[in-house]
N, C-alpha and C positions, 0 to 999 in steps of 0.2 A: 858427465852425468852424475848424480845423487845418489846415493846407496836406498837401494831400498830397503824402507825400515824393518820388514819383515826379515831382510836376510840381515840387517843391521841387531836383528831382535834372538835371532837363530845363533849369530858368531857371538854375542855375550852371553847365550844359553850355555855355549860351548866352554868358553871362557870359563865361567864360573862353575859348570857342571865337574870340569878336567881338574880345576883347582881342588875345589873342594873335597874330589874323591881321591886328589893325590894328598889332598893332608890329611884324610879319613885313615889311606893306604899305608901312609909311611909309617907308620908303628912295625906293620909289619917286616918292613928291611930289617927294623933291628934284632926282628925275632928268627930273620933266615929263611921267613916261611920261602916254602918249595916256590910258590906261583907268585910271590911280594915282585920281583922285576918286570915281569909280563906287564902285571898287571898297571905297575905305576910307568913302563913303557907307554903304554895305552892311555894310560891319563892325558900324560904329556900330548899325545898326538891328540888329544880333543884340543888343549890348547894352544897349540900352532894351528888345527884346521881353523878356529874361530877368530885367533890373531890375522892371520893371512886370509879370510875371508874378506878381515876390515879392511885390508891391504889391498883387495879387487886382484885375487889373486887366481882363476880360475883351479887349480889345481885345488886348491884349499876347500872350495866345494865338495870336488868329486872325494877326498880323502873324508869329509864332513860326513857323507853318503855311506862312506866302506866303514867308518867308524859305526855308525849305527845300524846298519845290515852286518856287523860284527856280535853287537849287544844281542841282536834278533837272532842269530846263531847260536850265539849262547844259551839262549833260553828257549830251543827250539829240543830239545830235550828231555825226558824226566828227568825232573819232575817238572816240568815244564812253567817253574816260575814267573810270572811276568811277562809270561810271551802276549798275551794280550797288548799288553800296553805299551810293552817294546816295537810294536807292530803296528798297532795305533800312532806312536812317535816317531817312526821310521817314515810309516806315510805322511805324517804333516811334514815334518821335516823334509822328504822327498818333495812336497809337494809345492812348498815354499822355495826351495832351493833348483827348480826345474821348472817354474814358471817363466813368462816371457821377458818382466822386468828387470828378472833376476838372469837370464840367459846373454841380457842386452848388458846389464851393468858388467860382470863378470868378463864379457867380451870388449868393452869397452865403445860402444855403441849407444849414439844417443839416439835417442826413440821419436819417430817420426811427429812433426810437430801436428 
């Protein structure tokens, strides 16, 4: 079965969202800041959930999911930055990644002709 391009579009969101804010991040290892490992922890698991997405990896999904109901957590907060939109992203992102084609591919199930 073919990746579907949505989830194909989701795990290089992943990909480059996890890169990007671990190179944004790493300044701060060298400054010791308190929360610099958490956070560049976290990075990295965007970029395995998206790598092993591409992989047809089921796991890599559901970790895709807990990573961003993580962001949503965070911002669920005062001062409640971004929780809009973290919440907005969470649902398409859920919504995409919990669809049929995307339930079949992940399983490895090709879809009835």
């Amino acid at each position: 079965m073919r990746r579907p391009i949505s989830v194909t579009g989701v795990a290089w969101l992943y990909i480059a969202v996890g890169t990007l804010q671990f190179a944004f991040h790493s300044p701060d290892l060298l400054k010791l800041q308190r929360d610099a490992y958490a956070t560049e922890v976290t990075e990295l698991l965007a970029v395995l959930a998206g790598v092993f997405m591409l992989r047809r990896q089921n796991w890599a999904r559901w970790l895709a999911l807990a990573w961003a109901a993580f962001h949503v957590a965070l911002t669920a907060f005062p001062p409640f930055h971004g929780l809009a939109a973290h919440v907005l992203i969470f649902a398409g992102i859920a919504w995409i990644l919990l669809r049929s084609d995307a339930r079949q591919y992940f399983r490895g199930v090709d879809p009835d002709p």
